[in-house]
C-alpha positions as CSV (number, residue, x, y, z in Angstrom):
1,X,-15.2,10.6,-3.3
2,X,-15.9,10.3,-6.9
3,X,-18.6,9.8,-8.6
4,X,-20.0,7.3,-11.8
5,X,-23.1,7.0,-13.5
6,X,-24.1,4.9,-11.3
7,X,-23.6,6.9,-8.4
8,X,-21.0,7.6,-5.8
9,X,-17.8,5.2,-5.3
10,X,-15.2,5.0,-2.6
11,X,-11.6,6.0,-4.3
12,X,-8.9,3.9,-1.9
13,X,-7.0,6.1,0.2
14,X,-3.1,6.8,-0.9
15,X,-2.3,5.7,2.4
16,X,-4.0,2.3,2.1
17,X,-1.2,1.5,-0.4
18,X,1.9,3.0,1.9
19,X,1.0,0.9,5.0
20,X,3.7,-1.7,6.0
21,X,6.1,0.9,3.9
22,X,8.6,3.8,5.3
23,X,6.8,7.1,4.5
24,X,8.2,10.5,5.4
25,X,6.2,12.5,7.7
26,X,6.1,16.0,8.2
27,X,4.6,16.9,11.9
28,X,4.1,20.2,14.3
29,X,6.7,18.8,17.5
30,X,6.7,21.0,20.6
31,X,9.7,20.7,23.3
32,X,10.8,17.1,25.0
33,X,10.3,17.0,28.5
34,X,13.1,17.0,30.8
35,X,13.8,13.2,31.7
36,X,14.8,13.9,35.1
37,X,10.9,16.1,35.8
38,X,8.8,14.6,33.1
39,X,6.0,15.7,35.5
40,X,7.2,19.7,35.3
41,X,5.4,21.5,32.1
42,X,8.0,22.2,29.8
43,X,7.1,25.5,27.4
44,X,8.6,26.6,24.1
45,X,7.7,27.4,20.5
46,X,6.8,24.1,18.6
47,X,8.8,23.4,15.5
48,X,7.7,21.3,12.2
49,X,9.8,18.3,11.9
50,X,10.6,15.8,9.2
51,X,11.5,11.9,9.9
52,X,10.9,9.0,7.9
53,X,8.2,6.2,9.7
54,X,6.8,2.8,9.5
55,X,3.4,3.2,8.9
56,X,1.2,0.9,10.5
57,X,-2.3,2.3,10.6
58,X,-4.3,4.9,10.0
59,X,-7.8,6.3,10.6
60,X,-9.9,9.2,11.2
61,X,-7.9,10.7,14.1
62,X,-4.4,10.3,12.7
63,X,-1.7,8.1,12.2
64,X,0.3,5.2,13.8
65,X,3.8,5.2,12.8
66,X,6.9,3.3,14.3
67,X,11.2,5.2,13.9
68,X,11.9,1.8,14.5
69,X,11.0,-2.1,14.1
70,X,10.9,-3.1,17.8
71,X,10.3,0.5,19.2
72,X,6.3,1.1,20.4
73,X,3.7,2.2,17.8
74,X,3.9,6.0,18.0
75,X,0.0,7.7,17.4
76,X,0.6,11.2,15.4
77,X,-3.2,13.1,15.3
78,X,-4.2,14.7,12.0
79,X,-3.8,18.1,13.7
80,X,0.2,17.5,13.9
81,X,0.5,16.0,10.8
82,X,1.6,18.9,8.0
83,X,2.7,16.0,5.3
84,X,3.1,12.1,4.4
85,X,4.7,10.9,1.6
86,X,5.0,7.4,0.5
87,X,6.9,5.3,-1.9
88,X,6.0,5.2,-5.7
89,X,3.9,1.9,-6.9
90,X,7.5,1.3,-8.5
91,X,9.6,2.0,-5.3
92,X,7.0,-0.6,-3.3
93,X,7.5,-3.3,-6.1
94,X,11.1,-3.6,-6.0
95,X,10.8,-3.3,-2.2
96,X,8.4,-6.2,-1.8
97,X,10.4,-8.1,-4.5
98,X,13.6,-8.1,-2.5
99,X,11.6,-8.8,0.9
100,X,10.7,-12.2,-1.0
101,X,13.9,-12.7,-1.6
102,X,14.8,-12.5,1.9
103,X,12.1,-14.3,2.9
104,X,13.1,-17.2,0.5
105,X,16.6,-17.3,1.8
106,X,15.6,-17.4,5.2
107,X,13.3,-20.4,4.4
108,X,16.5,-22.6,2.6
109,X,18.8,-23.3,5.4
């Protein structure tokens, strides 16, 4: 939080300005579970993995993120998460300027 003379003020989250984006993501995994005895506990050393996300949401437990458009909202807690990183204010500007384009396109036919 930072603070003026006239007292405390909110700074906007990073994240704030990443959501609706692809961010990378950084996250303790541990093993999958076997599709064929998802009930059977499955043990092994957990591993830090990197993928790049939608991200749709966050709050004070963690994250929701999709790999995918259409796949289900995926919720990541904060105590998986090692690292997020977003696009540049730069990176997000050309994005959304080609996403009008596209959306203007779509509108003329």
């Amino acid at each position: 939080m930072q603070t003026t003379s006239d007292g405390p003020s909110a700074k906007t989250p990073i994240l704030s300005e990443w959501l609706n984006y692809w961010v990378f993501v950084s996250y303790m995994a541990g093993p999958n579970l076997d599709a064929d005895k998802p009930a059977k506990p499955v043990r092994d050393k957990p591993e830090a993995v990197t993928a790049s996300f939608l991200l749709e949401d966050y709050g004070n437990l963690g994250i929701e993120v999709k790999r995918n458009p259409g796949d289900p909202t995926i919720f990541m807690s904060w105590g998986a998460v090692l690292y997020v990183q977003g696009p540049p204010a730069e990176v997000r500007k050309q994005i959304d300027l080609e996403n009008a384009k596209q959306a203007k396109g779509d509108g003329v036919r």
